[in-house]
Every structure is written in structure tokens, then in C-alpha cells.
N, C-alpha and C positions, 0 to 999 in steps of 0.2 A: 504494500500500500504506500499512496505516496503520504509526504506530508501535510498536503492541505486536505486528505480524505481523515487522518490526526486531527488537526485544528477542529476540521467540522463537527467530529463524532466528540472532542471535548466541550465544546460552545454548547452545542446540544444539549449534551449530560447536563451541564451546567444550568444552563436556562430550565432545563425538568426537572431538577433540583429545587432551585429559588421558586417555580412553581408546589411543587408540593410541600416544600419547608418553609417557610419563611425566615429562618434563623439562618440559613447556608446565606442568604442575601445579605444579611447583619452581617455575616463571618465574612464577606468578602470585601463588603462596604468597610469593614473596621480595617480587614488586612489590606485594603491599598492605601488607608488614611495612614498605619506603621509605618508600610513602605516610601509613601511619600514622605513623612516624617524624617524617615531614617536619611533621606537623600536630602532632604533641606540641612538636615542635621550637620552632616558629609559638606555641605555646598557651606555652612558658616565656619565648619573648621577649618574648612582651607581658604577661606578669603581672608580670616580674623587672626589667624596662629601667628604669634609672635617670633617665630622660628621659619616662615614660610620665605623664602626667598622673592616671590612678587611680589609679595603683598609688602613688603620690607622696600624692595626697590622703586614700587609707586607712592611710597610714604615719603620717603627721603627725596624721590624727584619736586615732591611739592611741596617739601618744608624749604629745598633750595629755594625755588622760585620764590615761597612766601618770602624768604629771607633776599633775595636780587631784588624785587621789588622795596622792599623795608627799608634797604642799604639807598636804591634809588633817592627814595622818599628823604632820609636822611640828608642826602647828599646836597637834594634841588632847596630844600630848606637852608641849608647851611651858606649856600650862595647867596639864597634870596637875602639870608641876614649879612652878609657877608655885601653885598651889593649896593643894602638899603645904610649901613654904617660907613659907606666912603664917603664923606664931602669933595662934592664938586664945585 
């Protein structure tokens, strides 16, 4: 047999199940809410670990920036004062 004559004859069972139990639909509704779970779960620890190498090097690319930017800030202020105390 192939494998989509598999798939069909399991969907089946399944769907005649959930028809005559009502609790197999509970057990299935609940087991994809775990497995979703488990995969969100998986998907925060590897964006959030403090040990993860991307998540480490998109942090640091944007505390540079905030910091090239702060250093600018600094800089155009210090003129401006720096500007405003020459007498002409």
C-alpha cells in the first residue's frame, strides 16, 4: 500500500473516533495545544538565551548604534556650545 492509502485509512479512524467519543477530540484538541506549547517554548529559548550567539550579536549590533548615535549627539552639542561661546 502506498502512503496516502496510510494517511486516508488514519484521518478516517480518527474522524470515527471523535465521532463516537467525544473525549478522543478533547485528547487531540489538548495534544496539539502541548505541542504547540512545546514549540513556542523551543522558539523563546533560542531567541532569549543569554549564551545564544545571534541573539548576543543582534544585541550588541544595537547597543553600538544606540551608542554612535549618543557619541553623535554629544559631539553636535559640544560644538553648538563650543560655537555659541566664541565672540565675534
Amino acid at each position: 500500500m502506498d502512503i496516502y492509502y496510510y494517511i486516508l485509512i488514519l484521518t478516517f479512524t480518527i474522524l470515527a473516533l471523535i465521532v463516537v467519543d467525544p473525549n478522543v477530540e478533547t485528547y487531540i484538541t489538548l495534544l496539539i495545544k502541548i505541542v504547540l506549547n512545546q514549540i513556542q517554548r523551543y522558539w523563546w529559548m533560542i531567541r532569549f538565551h543569554p549564551n545564544n550567539f545571534i541573539t548576543t550579536w543582534i544585541r550588541s549590533r544595537e547597543y553600538d548604534r544606540i551608542a554612535k548615535e549618543f557619541q553623535e549627539e554629544m559631539e553636535r552639542q559640544r560644538n553648538q556650545l563650543n560655537d555659541n561661546s566664541k565672540i565675534d
